[in-house]
Biotite code that builds the C-alpha atoms (Angstrom):
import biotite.structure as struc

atoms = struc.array([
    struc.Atom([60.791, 105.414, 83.791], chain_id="A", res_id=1, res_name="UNK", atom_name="CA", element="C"),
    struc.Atom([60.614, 107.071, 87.527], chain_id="A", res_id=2, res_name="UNK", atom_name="CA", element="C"),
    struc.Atom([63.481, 108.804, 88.846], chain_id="A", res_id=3, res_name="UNK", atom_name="CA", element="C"),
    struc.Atom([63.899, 106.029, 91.342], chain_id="A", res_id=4, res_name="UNK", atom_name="CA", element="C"),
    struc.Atom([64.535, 103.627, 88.485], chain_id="A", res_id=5, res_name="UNK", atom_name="CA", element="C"),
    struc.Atom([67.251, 106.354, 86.858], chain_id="A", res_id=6, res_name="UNK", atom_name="CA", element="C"),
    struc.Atom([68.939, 106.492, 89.873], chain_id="A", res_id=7, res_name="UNK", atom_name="CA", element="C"),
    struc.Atom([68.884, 102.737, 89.988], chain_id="A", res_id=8, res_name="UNK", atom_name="CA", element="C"),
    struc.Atom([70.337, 102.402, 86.925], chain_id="A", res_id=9, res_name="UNK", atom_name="CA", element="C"),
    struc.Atom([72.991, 105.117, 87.497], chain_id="A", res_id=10, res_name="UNK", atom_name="CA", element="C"),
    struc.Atom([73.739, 104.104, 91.289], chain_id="A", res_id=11, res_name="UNK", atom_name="CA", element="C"),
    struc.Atom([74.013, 99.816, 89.123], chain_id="A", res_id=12, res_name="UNK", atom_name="CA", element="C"),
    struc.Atom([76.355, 101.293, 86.101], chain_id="A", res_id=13, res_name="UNK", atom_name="CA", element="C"),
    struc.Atom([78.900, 103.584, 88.979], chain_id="A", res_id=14, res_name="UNK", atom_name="CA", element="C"),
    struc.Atom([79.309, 100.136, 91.334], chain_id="A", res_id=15, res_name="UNK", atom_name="CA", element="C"),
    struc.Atom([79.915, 97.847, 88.239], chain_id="A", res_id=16, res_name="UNK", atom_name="CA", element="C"),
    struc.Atom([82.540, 100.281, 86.826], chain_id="A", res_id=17, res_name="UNK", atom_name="CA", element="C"),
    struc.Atom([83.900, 100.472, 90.508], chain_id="A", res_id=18, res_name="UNK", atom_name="CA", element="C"),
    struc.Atom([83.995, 96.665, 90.884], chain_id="A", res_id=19, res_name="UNK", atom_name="CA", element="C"),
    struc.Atom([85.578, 95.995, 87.530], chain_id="A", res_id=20, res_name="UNK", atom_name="CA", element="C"),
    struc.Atom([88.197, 98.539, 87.553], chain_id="A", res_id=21, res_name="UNK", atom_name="CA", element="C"),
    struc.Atom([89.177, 96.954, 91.117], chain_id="A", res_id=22, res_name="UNK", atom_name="CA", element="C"),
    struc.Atom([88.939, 93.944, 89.279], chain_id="A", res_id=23, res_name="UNK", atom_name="CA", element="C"),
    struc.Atom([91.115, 95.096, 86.688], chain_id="A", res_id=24, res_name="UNK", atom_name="CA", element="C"),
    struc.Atom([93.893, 96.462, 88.809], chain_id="A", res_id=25, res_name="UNK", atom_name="CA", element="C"),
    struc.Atom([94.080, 93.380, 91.330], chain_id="A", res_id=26, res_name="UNK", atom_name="CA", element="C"),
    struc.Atom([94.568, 90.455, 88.484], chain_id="A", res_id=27, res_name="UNK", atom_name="CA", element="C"),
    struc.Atom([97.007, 93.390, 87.033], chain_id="A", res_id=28, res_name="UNK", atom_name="CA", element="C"),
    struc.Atom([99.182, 93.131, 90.324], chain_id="A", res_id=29, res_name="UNK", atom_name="CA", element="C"),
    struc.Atom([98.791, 89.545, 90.082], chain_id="A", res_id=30, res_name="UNK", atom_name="CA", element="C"),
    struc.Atom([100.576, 89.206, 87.059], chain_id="A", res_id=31, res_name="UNK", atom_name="CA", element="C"),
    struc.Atom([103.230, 91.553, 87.477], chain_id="A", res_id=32, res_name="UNK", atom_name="CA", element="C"),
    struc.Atom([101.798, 94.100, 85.116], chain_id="A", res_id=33, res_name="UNK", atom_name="CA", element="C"),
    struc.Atom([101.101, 96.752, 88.109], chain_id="A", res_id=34, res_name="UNK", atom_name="CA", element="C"),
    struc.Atom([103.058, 98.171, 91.035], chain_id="A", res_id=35, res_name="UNK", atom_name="CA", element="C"),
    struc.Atom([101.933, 97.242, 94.095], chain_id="A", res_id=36, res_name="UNK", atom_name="CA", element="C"),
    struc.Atom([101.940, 100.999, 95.356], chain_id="A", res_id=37, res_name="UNK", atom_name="CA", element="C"),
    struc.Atom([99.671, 101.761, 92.272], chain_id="A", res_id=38, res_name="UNK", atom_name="CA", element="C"),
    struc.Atom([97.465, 98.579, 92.454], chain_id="A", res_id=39, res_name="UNK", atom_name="CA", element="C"),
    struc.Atom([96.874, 99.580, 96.682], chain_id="A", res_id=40, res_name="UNK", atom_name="CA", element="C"),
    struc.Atom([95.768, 103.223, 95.690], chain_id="A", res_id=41, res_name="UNK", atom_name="CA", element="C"),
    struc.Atom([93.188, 102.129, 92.761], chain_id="A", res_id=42, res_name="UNK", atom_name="CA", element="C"),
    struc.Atom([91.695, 99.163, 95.239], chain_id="A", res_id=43, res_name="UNK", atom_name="CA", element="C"),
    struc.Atom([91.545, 101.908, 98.319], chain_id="A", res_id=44, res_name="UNK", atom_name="CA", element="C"),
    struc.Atom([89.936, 104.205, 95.656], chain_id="A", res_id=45, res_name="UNK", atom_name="CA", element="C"),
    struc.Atom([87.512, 102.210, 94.557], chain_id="A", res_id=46, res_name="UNK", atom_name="CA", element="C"),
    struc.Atom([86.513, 100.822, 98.454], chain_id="A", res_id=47, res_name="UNK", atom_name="CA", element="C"),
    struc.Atom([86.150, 104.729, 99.064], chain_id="A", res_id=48, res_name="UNK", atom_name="CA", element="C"),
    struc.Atom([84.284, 105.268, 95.355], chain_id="A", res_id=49, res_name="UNK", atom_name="CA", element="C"),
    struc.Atom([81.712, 102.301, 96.419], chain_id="A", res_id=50, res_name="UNK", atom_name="CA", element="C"),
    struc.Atom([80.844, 103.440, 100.159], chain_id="A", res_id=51, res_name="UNK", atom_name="CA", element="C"),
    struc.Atom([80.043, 107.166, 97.968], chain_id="A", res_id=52, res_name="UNK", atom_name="CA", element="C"),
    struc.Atom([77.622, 105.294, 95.656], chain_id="A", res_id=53, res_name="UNK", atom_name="CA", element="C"),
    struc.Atom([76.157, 103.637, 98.101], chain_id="A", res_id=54, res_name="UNK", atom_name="CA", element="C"),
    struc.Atom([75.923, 106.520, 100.692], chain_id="A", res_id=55, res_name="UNK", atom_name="CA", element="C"),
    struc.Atom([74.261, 108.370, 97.744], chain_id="A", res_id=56, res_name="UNK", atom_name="CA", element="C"),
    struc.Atom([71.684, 105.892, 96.820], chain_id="A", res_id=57, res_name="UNK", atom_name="CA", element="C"),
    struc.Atom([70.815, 105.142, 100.547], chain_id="A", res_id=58, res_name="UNK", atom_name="CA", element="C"),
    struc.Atom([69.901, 108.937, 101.152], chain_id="A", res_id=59, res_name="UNK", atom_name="CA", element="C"),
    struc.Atom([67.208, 108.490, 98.762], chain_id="A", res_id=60, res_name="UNK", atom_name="CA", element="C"),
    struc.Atom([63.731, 107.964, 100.134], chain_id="A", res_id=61, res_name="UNK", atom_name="CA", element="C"),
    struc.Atom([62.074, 105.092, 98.082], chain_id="A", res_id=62, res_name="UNK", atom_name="CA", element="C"),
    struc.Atom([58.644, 106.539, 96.756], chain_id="A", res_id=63, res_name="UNK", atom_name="CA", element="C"),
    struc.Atom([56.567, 103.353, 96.161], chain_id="A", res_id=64, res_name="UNK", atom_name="CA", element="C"),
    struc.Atom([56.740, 100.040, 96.598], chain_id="A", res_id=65, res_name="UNK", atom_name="CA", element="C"),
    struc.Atom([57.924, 98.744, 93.675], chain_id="A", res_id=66, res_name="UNK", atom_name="CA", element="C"),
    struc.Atom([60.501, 101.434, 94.272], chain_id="A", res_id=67, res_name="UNK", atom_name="CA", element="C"),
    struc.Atom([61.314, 99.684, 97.872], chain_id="A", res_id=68, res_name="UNK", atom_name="CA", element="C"),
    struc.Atom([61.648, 96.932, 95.857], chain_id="A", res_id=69, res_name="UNK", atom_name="CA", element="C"),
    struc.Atom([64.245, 97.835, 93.458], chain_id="A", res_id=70, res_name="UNK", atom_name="CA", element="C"),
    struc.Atom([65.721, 99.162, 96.468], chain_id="A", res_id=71, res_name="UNK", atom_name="CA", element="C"),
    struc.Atom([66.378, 95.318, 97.873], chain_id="A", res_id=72, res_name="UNK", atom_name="CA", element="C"),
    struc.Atom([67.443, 93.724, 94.747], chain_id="A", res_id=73, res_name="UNK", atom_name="CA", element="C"),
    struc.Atom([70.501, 96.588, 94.682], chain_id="A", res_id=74, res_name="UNK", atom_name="CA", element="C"),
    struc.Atom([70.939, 96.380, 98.964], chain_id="A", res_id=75, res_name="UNK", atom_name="CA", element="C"),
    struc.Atom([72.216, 92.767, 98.410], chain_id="A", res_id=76, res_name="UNK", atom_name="CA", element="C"),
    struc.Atom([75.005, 93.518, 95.591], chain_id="A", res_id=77, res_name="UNK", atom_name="CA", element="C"),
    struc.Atom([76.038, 96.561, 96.812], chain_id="A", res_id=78, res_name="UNK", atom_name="CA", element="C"),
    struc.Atom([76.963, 95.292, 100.144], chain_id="A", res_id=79, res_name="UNK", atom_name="CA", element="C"),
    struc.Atom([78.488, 92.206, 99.320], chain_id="A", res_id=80, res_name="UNK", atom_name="CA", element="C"),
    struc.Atom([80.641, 94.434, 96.458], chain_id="A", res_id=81, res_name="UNK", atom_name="CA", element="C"),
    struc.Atom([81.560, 96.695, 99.464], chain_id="A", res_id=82, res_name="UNK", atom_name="CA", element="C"),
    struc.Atom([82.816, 93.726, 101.489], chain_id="A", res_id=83, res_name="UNK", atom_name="CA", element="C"),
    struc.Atom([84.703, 92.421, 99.203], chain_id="A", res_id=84, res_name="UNK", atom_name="CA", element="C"),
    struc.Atom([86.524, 95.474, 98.221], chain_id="A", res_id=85, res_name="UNK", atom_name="CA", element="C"),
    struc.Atom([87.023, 95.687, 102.074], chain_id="A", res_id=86, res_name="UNK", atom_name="CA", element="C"),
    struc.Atom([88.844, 92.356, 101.709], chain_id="A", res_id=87, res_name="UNK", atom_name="CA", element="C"),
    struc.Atom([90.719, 93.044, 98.973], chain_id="A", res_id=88, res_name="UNK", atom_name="CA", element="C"),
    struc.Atom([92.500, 96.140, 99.990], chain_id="A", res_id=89, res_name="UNK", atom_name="CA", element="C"),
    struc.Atom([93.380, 94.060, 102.942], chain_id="A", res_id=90, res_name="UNK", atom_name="CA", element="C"),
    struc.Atom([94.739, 91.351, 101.157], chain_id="A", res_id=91, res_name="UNK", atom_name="CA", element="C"),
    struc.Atom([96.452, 93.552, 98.722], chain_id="A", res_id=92, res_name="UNK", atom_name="CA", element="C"),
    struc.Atom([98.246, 95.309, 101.761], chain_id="A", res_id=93, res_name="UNK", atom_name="CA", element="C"),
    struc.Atom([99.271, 92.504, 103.134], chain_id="A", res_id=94, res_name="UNK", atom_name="CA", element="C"),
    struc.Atom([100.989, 91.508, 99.428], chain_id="A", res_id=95, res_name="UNK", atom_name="CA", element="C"),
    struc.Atom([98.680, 88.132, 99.965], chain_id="A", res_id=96, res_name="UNK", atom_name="CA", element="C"),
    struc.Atom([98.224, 87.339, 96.705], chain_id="A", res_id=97, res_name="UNK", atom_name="CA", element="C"),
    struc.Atom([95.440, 84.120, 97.613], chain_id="A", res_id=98, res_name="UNK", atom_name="CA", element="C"),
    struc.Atom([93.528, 86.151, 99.494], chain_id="A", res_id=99, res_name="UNK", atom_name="CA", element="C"),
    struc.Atom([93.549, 88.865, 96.541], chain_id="A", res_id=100, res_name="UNK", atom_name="CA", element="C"),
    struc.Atom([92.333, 86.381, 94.171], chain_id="A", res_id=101, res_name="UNK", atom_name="CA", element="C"),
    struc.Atom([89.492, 85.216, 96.283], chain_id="A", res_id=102, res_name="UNK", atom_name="CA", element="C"),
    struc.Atom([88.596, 88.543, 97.014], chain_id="A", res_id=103, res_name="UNK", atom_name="CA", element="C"),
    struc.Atom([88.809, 89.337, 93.236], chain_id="A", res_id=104, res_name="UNK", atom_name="CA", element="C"),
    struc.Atom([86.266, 86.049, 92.697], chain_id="A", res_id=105, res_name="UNK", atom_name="CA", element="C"),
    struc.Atom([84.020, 87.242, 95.475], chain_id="A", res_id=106, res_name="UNK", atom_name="CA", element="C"),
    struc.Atom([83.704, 90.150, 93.315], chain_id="A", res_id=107, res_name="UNK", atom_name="CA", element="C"),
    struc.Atom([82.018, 88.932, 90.259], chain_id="A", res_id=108, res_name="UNK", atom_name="CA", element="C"),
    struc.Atom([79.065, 87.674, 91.616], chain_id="A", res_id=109, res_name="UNK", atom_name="CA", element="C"),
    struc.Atom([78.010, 91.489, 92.778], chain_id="A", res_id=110, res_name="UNK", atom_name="CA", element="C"),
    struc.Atom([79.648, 92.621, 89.650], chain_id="A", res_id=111, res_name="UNK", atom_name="CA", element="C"),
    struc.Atom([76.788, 90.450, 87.403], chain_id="A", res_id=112, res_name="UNK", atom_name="CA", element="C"),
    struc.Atom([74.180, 91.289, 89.790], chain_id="A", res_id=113, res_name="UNK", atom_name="CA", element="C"),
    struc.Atom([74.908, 95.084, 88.796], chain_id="A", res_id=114, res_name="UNK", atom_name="CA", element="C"),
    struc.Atom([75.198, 94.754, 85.691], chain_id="A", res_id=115, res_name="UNK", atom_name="CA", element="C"),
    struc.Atom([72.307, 93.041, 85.231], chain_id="A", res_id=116, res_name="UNK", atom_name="CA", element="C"),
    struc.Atom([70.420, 96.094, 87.569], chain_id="A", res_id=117, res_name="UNK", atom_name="CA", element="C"),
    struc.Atom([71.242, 98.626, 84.624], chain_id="A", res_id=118, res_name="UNK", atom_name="CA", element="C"),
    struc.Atom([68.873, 97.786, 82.514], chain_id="A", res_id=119, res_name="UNK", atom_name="CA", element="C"),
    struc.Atom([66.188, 98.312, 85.348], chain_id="A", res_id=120, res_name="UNK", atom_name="CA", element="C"),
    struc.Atom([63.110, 99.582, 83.502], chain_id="A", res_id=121, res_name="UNK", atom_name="CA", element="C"),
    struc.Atom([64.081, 98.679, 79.725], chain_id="A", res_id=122, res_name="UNK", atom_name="CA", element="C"),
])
């Protein structure tokens, strides 16, 4: 496995975790189980955890093709995860608790897409 791949695979399994413990903490607010205060800080956490990852991942110069490759199927998830987290701290802030589950949904797909990039090279 090249490097590229392992940080692949790392940059995949850090933006799942991200995305599900936003997840997590949103459907948590939803029903009553979490404080709003605590809910806001682990969804502007995690917004500020994903730009890191993907920061990280970006600075690294793709050595091949295939490894430009790899580097599209992640672009797509990554940015749509990072949008969505966008949204939901701004719903959450706003105590909108619609626009906090659609943000939530909006997360899965990016979530599975992730997932799915960790086993990149098995």
């Amino acid at each position: 496995m090249s490097d590229y791949q392992t940080k692949t695979r790392t940059t995949a399994r850090a933006a799942a975790g991200i995305v599900a413990t936003a997840r997590a903490g949103a459907k948590a607010w939803q029903d009553g189980k979490l404080t709003h205060a605590y809910a806001d800080t682990m969804v502007t956490e995690a917004e500020e955890d994903i730009g890191s990852v993907v920061s990280t991942f970006d600075s690294r110069q793709p050595p091949t093709q295939a490894a430009i490759a790899l580097r599209d199927r992640i672009d797509a998830p990554l940015e749509s995860a990072s949008n969505a987290l966008s949204d939901l701290r701004i719903a959450l802030r706003r105590s909108d608790h619609e626009g906090v589950k659609s943000a939530t949904d909006d997360l899965a797909a990016p979530q599975r897409s992730l997932e799915g990039l960790e086993q990149v090279g098995l």
